[in-house]
C-alpha positions as YAML, in Angstrom:
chain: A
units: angstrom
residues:
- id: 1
  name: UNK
  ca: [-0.60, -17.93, -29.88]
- id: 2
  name: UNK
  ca: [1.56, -15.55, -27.97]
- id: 3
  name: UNK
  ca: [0.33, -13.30, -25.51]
- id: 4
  name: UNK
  ca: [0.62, -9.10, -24.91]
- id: 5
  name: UNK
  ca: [0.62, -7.07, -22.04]
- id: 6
  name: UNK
  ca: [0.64, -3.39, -22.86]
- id: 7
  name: UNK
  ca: [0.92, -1.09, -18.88]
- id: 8
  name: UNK
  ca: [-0.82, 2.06, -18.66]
- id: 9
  name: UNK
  ca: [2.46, 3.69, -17.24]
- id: 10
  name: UNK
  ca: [3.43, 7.01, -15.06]
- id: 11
  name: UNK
  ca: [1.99, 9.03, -11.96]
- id: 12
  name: UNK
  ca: [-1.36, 8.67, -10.85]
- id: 13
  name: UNK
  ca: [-2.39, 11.84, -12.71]
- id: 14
  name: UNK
  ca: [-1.40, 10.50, -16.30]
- id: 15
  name: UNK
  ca: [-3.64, 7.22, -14.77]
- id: 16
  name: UNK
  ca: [-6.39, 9.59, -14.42]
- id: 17
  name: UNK
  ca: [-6.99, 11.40, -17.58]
- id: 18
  name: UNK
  ca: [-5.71, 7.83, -19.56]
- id: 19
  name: UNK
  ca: [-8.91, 6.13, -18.08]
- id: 20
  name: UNK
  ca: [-11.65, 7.79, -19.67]
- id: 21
  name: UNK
  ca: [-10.50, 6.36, -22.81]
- id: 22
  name: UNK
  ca: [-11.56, 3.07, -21.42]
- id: 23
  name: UNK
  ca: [-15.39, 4.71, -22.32]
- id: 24
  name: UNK
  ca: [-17.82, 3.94, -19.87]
- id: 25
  name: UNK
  ca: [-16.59, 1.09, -17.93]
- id: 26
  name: UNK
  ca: [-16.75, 0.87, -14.31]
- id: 27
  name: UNK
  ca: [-14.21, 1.82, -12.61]
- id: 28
  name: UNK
  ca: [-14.11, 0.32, -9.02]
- id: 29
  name: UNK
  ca: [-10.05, 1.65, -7.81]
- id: 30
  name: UNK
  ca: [-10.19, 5.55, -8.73]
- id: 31
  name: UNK
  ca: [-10.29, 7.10, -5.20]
- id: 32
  name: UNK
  ca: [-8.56, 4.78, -3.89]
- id: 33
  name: UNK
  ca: [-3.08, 7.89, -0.90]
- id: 34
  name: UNK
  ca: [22.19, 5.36, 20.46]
- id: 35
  name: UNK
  ca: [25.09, 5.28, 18.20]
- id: 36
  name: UNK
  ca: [22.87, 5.52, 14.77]
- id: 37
  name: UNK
  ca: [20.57, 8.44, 15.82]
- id: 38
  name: UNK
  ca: [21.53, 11.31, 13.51]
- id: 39
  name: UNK
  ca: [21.03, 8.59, 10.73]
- id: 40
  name: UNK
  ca: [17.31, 8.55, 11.57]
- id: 41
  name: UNK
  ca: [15.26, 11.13, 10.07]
- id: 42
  name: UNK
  ca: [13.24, 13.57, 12.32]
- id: 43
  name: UNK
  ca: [10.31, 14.21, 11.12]
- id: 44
  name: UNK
  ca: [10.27, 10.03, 10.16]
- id: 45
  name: UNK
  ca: [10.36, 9.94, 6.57]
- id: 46
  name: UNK
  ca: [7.74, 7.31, 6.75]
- id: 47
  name: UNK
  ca: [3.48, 7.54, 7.88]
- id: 48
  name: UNK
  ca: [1.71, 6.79, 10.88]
- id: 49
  name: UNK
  ca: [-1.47, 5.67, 9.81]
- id: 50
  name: UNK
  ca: [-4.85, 6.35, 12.39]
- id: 51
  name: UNK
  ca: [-7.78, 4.81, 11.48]
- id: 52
  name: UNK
  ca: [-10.71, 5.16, 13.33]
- id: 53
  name: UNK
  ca: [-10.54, 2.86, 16.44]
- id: 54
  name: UNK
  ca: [-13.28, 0.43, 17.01]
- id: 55
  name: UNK
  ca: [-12.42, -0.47, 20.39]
- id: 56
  name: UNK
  ca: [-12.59, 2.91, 21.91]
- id: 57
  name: UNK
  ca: [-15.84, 3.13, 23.40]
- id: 58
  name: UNK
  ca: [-17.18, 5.74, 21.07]
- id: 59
  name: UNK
  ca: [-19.37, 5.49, 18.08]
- id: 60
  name: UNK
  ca: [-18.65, 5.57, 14.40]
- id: 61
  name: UNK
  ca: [-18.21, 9.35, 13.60]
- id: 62
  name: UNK
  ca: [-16.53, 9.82, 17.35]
- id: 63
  name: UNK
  ca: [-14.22, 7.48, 16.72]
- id: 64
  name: UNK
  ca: [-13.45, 8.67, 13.03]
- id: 65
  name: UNK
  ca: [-13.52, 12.50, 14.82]
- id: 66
  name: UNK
  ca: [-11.03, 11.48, 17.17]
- id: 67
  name: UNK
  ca: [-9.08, 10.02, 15.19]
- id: 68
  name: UNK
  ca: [-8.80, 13.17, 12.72]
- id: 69
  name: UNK
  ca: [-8.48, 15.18, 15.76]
- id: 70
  name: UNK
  ca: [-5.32, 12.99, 17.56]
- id: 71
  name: UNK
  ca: [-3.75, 12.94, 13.86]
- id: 72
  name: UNK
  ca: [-3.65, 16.63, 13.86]
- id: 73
  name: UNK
  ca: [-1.90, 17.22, 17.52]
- id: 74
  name: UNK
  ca: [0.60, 14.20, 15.91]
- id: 75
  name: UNK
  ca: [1.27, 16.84, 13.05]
- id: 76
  name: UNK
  ca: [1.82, 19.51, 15.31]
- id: 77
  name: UNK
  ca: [4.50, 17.06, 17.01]
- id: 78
  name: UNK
  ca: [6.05, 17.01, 13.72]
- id: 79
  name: UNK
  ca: [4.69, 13.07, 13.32]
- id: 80
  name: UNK
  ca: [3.91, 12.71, 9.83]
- id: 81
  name: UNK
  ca: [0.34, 11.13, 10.89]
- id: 82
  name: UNK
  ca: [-2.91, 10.46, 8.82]
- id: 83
  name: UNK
  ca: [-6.44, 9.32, 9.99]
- id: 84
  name: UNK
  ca: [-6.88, 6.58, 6.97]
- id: 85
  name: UNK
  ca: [-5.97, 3.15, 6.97]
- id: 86
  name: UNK
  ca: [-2.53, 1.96, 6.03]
- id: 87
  name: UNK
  ca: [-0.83, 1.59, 3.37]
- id: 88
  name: UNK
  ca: [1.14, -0.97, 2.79]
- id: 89
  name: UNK
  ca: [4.27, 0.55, 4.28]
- id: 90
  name: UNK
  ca: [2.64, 2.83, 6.82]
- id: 91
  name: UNK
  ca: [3.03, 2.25, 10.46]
- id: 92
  name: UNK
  ca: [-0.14, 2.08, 12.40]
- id: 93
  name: UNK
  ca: [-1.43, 3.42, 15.44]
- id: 94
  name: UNK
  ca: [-4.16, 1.58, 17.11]
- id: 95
  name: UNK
  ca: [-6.72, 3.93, 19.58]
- id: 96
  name: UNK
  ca: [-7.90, 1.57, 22.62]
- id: 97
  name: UNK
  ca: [-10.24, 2.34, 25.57]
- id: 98
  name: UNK
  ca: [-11.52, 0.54, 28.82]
- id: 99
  name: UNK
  ca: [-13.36, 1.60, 31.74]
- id: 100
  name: UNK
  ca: [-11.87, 2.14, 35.26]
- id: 101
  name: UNK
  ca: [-14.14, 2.83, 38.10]
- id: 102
  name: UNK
  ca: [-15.68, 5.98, 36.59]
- id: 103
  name: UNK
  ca: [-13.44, 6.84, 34.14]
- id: 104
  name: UNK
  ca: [-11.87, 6.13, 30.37]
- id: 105
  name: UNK
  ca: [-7.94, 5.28, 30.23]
- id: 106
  name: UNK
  ca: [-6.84, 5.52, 26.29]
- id: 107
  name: UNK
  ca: [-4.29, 3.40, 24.97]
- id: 108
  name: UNK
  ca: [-2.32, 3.70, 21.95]
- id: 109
  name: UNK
  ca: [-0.92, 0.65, 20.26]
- id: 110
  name: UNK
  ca: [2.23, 1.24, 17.57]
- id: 111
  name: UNK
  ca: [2.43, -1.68, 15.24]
- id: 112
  name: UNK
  ca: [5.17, -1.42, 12.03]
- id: 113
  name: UNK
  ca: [4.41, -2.67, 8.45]
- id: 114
  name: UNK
  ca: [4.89, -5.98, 9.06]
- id: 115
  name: UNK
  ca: [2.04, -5.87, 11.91]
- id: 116
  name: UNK
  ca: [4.60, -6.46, 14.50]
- id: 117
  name: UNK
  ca: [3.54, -4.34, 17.93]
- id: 118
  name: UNK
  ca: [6.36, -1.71, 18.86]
- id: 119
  name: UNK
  ca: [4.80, -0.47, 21.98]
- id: 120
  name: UNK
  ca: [2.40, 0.68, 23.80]
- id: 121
  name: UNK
  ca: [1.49, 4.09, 25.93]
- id: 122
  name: UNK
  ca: [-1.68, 5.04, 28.51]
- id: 123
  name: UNK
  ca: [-3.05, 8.30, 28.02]
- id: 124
  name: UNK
  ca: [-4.54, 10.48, 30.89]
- id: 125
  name: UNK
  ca: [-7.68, 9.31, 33.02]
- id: 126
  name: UNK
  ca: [-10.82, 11.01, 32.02]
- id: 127
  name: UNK
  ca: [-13.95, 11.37, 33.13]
- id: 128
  name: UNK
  ca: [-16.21, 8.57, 31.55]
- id: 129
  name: UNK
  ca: [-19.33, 11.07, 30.84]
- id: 130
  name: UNK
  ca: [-16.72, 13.33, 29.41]
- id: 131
  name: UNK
  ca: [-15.16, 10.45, 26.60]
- id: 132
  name: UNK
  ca: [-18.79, 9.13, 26.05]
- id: 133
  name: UNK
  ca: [-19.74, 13.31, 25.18]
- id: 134
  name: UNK
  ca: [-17.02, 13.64, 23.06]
- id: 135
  name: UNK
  ca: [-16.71, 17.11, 23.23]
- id: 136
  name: UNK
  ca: [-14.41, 18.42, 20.93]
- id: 137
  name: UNK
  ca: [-12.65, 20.48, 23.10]
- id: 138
  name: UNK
  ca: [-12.15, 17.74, 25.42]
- id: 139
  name: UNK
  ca: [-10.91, 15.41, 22.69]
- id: 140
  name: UNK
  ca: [-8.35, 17.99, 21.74]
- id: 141
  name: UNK
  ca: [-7.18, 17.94, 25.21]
- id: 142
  name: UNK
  ca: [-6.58, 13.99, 25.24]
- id: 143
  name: UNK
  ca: [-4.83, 14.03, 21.88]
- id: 144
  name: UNK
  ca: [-2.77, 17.24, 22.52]
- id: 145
  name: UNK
  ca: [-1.51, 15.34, 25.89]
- id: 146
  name: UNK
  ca: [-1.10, 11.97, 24.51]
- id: 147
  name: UNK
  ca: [0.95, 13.04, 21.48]
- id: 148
  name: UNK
  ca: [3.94, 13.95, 22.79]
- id: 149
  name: UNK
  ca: [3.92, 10.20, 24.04]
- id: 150
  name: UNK
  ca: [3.38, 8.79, 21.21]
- id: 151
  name: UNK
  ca: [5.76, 10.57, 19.46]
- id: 152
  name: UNK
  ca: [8.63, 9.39, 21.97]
- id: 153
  name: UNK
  ca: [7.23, 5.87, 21.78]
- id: 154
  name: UNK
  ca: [7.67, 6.15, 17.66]
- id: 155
  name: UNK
  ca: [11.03, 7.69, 18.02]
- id: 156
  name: UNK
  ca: [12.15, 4.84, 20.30]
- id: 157
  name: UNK
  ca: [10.29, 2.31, 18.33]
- id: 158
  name: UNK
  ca: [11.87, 3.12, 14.92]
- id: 159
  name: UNK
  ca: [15.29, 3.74, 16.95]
- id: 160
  name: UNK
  ca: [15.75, 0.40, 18.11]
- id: 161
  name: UNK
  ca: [15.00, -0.99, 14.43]
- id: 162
  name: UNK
  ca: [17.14, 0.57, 12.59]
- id: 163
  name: UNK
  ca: [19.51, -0.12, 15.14]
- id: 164
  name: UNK
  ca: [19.06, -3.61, 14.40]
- id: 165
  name: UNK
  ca: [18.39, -3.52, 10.43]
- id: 166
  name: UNK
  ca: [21.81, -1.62, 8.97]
- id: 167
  name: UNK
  ca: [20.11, -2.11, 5.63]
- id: 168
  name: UNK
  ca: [16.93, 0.28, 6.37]
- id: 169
  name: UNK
  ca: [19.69, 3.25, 6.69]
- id: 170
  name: UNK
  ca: [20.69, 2.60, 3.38]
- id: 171
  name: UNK
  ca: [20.70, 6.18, 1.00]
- id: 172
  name: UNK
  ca: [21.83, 4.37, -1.93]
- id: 173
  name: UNK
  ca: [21.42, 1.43, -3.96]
- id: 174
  name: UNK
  ca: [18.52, -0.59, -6.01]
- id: 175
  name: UNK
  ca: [15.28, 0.11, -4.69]
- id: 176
  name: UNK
  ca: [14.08, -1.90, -1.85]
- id: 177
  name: UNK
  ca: [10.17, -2.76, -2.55]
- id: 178
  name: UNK
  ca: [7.81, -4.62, -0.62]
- id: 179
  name: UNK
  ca: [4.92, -6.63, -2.63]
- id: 180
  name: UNK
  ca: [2.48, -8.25, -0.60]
- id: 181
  name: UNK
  ca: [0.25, -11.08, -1.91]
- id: 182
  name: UNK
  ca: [-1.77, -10.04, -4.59]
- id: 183
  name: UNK
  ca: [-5.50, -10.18, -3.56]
- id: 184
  name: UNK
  ca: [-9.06, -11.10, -5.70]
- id: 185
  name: UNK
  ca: [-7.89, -13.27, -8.47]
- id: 186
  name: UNK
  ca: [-10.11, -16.69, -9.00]
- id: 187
  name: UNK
  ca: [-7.98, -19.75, -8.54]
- id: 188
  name: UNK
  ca: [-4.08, -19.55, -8.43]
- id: 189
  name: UNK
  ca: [-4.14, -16.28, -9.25]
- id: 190
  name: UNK
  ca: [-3.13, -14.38, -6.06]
- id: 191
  name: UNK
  ca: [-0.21, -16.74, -5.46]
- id: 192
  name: UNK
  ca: [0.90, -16.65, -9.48]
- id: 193
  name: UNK
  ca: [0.86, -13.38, -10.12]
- id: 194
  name: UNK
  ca: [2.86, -12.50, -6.52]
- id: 195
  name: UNK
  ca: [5.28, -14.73, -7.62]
- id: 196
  name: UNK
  ca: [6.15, -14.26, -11.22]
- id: 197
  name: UNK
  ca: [5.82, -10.11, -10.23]
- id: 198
  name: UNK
  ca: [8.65, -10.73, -7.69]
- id: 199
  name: UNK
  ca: [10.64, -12.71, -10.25]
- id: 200
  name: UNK
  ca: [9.81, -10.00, -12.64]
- id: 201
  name: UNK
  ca: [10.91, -7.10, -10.53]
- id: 202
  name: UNK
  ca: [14.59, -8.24, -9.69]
- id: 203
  name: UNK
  ca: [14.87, -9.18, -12.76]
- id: 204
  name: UNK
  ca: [13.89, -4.95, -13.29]
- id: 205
  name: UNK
  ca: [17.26, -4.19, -10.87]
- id: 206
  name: UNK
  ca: [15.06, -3.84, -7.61]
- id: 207
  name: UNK
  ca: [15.49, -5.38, -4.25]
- id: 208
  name: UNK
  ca: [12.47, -7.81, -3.55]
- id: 209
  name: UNK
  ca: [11.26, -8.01, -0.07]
- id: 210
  name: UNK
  ca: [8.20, -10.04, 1.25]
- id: 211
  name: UNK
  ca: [8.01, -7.86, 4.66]
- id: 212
  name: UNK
  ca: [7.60, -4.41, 4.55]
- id: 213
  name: UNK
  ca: [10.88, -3.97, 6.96]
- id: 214
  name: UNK
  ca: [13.78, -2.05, 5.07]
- id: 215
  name: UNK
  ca: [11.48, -0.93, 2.09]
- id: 216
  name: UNK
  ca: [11.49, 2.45, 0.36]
- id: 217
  name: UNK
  ca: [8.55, 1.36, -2.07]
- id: 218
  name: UNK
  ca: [6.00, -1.15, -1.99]
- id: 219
  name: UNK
  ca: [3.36, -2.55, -4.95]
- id: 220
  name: UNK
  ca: [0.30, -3.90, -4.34]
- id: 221
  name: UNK
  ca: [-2.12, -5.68, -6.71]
- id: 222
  name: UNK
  ca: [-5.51, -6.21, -7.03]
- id: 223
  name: UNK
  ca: [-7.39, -8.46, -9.28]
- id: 224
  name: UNK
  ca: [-11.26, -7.67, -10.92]
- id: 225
  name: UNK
  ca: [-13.50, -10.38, -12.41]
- id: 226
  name: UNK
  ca: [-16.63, -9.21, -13.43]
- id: 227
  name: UNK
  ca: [-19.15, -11.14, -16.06]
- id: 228
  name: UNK
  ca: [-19.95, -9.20, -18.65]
- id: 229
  name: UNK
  ca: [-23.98, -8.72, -19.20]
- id: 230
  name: UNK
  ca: [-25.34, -10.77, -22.00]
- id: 231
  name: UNK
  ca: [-22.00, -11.95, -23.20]
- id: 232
  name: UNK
  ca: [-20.37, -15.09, -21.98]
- id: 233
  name: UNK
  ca: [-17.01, -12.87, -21.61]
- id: 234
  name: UNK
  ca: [-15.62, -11.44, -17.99]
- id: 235
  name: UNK
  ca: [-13.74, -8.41, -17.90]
- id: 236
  name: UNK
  ca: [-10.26, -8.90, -15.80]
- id: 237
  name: UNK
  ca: [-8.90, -5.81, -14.76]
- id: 238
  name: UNK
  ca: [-5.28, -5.80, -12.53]
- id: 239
  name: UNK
  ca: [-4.24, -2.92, -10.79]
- id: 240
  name: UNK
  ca: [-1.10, -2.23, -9.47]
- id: 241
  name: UNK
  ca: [-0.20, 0.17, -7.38]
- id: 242
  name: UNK
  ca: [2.98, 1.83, -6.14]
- id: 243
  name: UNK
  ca: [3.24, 4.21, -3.06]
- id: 244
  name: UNK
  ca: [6.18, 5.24, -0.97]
- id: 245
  name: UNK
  ca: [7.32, 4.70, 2.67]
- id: 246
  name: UNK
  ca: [5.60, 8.74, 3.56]
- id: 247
  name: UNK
  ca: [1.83, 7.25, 2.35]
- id: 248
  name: UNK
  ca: [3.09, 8.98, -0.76]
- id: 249
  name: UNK
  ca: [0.70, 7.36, -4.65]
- id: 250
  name: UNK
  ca: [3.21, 7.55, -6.90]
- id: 251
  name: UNK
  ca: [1.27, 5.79, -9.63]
- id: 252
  name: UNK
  ca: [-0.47, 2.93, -10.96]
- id: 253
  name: UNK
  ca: [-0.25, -0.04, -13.33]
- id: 254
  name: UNK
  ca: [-3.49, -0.83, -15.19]
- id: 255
  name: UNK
  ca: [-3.77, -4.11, -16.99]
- id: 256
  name: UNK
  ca: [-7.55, -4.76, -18.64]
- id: 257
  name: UNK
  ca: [-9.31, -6.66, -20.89]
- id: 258
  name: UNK
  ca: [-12.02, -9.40, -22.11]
- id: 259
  name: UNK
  ca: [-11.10, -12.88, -21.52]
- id: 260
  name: UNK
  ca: [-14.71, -16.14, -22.10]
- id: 261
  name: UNK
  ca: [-15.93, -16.91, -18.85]
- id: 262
  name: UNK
  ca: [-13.91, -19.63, -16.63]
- id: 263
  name: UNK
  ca: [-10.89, -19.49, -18.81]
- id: 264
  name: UNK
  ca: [-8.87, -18.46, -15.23]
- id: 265
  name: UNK
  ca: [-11.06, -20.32, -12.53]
- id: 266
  name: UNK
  ca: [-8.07, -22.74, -12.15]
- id: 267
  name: UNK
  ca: [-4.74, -21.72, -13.04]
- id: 268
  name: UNK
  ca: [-2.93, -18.50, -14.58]
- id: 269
  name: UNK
  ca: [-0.06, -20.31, -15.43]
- id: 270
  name: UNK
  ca: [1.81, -18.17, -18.48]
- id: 271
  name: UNK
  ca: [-0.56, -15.88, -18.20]
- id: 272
  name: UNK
  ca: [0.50, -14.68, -14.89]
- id: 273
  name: UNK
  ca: [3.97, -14.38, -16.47]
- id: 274
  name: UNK
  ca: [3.35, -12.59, -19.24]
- id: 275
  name: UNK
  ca: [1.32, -9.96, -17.08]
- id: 276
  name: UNK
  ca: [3.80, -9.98, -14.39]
- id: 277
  name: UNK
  ca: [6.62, -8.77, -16.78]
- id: 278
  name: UNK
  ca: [4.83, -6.41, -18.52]
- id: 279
  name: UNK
  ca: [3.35, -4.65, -15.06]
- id: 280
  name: UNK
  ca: [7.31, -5.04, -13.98]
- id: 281
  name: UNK
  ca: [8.64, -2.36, -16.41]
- id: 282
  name: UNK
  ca: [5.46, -0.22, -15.69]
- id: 283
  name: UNK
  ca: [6.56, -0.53, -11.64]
- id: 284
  name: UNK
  ca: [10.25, 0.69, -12.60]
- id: 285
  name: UNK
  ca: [9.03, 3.26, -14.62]
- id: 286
  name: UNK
  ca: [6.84, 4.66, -11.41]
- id: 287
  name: UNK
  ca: [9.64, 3.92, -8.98]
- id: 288
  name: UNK
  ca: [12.36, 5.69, -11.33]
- id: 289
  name: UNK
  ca: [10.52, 9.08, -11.99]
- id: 290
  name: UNK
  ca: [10.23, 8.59, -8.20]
- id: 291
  name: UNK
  ca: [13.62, 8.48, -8.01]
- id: 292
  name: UNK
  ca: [14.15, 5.33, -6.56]
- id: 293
  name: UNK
  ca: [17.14, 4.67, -8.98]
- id: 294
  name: UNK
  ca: [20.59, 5.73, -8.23]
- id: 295
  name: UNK
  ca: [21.50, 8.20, -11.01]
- id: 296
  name: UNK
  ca: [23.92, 7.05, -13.58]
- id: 297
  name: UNK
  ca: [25.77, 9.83, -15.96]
- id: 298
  name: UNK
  ca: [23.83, 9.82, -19.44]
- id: 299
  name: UNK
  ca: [21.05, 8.43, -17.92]
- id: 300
  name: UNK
  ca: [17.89, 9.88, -19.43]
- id: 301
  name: UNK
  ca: [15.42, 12.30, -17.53]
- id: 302
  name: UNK
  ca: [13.11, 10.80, -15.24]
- id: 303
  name: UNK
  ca: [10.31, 12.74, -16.32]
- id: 304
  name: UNK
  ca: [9.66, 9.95, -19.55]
- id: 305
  name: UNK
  ca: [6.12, 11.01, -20.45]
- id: 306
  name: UNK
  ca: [3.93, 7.44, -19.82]
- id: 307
  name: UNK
  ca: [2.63, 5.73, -22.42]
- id: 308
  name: UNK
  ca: [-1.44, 4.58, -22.85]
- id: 309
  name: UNK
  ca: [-2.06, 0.97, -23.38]
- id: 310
  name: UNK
  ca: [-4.75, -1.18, -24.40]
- id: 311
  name: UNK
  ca: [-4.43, -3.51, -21.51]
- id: 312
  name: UNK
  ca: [-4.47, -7.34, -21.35]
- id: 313
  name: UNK
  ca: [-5.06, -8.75, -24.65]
- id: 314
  name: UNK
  ca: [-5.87, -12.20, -24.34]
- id: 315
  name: UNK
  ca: [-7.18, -15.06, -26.95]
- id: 316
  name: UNK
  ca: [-11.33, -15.40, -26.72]
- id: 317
  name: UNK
  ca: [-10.83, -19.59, -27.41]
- id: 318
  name: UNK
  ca: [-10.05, -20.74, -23.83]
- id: 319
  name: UNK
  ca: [-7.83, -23.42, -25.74]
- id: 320
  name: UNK
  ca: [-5.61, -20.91, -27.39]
- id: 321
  name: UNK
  ca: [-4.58, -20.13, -23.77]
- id: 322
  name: UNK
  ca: [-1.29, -22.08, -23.38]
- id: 323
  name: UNK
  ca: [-0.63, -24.68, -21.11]
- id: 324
  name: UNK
  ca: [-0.53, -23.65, -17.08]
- id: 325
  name: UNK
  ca: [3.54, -23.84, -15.97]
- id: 326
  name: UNK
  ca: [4.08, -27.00, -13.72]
- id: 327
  name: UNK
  ca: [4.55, -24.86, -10.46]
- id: 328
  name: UNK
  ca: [1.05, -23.05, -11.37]
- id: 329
  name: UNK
  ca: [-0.34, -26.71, -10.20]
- id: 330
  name: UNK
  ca: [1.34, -26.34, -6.59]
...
């Protein structure tokens, strides 16, 4: 028995009113955004990420307050920042804070995609009563004085690698896409599906990269099991996502369906494949309107209106399933 993948294709908006369709079925990812210089882009045509520090001696909504608060005097710095966690090509900025004598010293921490740390800067002493208050004037004040420094240090940072990476400069060309290790499938899944979707995706015309270094667009997946209620069936449901290097959802992939319970404890195997290629053309299709494709003359519009799918369709007899691919083993 063969298998088919049909991709719920297009921008995250087409992905939202497609979805009710699927009737009342949980839905657990909705809501989930020197020599080279005037090559670089000022703003930084990428995101700098601020979550809410957990080393900063402040409590939860302090620490999400200041964050919000330093993310807004980076915006005014023309720093194309965001208090959220990153994405999988944002860079990240990491709030620190230790005690000297009687006062808090604040220390900011740049790491790129890849988690590599680009640098570090101190921010101004202040008064420990003052940081533990966390008056909101007062927290302006630290974050309007430490983002100009932070701003150089990003500047330098992102300097320095493109500098060193003459392929991140790049205007033109396939698509360079990061795709992380997929995340939640039961047994081989994670590593099957990364795989055969990387295979798939060159295969699609685009650049495959497995750091985030370099890369205009990046896909992430994420696998759902859940046992269906009274039913020996589980629903799987893979989502993949595709956002740009500004934080930017461009869309998603949704795969779904039924499959009897333990038929993908152990191995994918061609069922990885098959759901890997089919996601593939849905990625190019989000990565296209994006326009992530050089043009070609008598290419058609970009604007192709996405088409609804029905999701994974899989056989109910675990047997019908064909045999797992020798590498699925490794």
């Amino acid at each position: 028995m063969s298998l088919s993948f049909r991709a719920l294709r297009g921008a995250a908006v087409a992905l939202a009113l497609a979805l009710p369709a699927c009737g009342d079925l949980p839905q657990p990812f909705r809501g989930n955004p020197g020599g080279q210089a005037g090559a670089l882009a000022a703003p930084p045509a990428y995101r700098l990420a601020v979550p809410a520090p957990d080393s900063a001696l402040l409590t939860g909504a302090q620490a999400m307050g200041f964050a919000e608060t330093l993310s807004a005097a980076l915006l005014t710095a023309e720093v194309p920042a965001s208090a959220t966690e990153p994405l999988p090509l944002d860079w990240r900025l990491t709030i620190e804070a230790t005690m000297q004598g009687n006062a808090v010293v604040p220390r900011y921490v740049l790491t790129d995609p890849d988690g590599r740390q680009q640098g570090a800067t101190l921010g101004n002493r202040i008064p420990a009563r003052d940081w533990s208050a966390a008056n909101p004037e007062v927290m302006r004040r630290v974050a309007r004085e430490a983002a100009p420094r932070i701003a150089d240090l990003l500047l330098r940072a992102e300097a320095a690698r493109k500098g060193n990476d003459p392929a991140a400069l790049a205007a033109s060309g396939p698509p360079r896409i990061y795709v992380p290790m997929v995340r939640g499938a039961p047994g081989d899944g994670n590593q099957a599906l990364t795989a055969r979707l990387r295979d798939a995706l060159v295969t699609e015309g685009m650049l495959v990269q497995e750091t985030a270094q370099g890369a205009r667009f990046a896909v992430t997946g994420q696998v759902a099991v859940v046992n269906q209620p009274g039913t020996r069936t589980q629903r799987v449901e893979l989502l993949w996502t595709i956002s740009r290097q500004d934080g930017e959802d461009l869309g998603r992939v949704l795969q779904l369906n039924e499959v009897p319970v333990g038929v993908l404890d152990r191995f994918w195997g061609d069922v990885a494949f098959a759901a890997a290629n089919e996601a593939a053309g849905g990625v190019r299709t989000v990565v296209q309107n994006a326009g992530g494709f050089p043009s070609r003359p008598g290419a058609a519009a970009a604007g192709t209106a996405p088409q609804a799918g029905q999701g994974l369709v899989l056989p109910r007899d675990a047997n019908a399933l064909p045999a797992p691919r020798a590498e699925a083993a490794n």
